[in-house]
C-alpha angles and dihedrals in degrees: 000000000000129000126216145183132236091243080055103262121159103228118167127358112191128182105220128174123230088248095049093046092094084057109047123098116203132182088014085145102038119104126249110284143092122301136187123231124199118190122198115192116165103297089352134084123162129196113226123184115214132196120204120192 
C-alpha cells in the first residue's frame, strides 16, 4: 500500500498481509485533507480516495 497527496507526495508505503489489515492505522498523523491510496495485491492494484476529516 502506498499513500499519496493530492499534490502527488509519496508519503508513507506499508506491506501489509491480508490477516493483519483490521489492525492496521494509516495516515493517523496526516492532516485533514484528501489522499490517495493505492493498493497492490498480486496483478491487481486499485486506486482509493480517501477523505480524511
Amino acid at each position: 500500500m502506498a499513500i499519496y497527496d493530492m499534490a502527488g507526495r509519496l508519503l508513507e508505503t506499508k506491506d501489509i498481509q491480508a490477516d493483519d489489515l483490521s489492525s492496521q492505522k494509516i495516515g493517523e498523523r496526516y492532516p485533514a485533507g484528501v489522499y490517495n491510496a493505492i493498493v497492490t495485491q498480486g496483478d491487481e492494484t486499485r486506486v482509493i480516495r480517501v477523505v480524511k476529516r
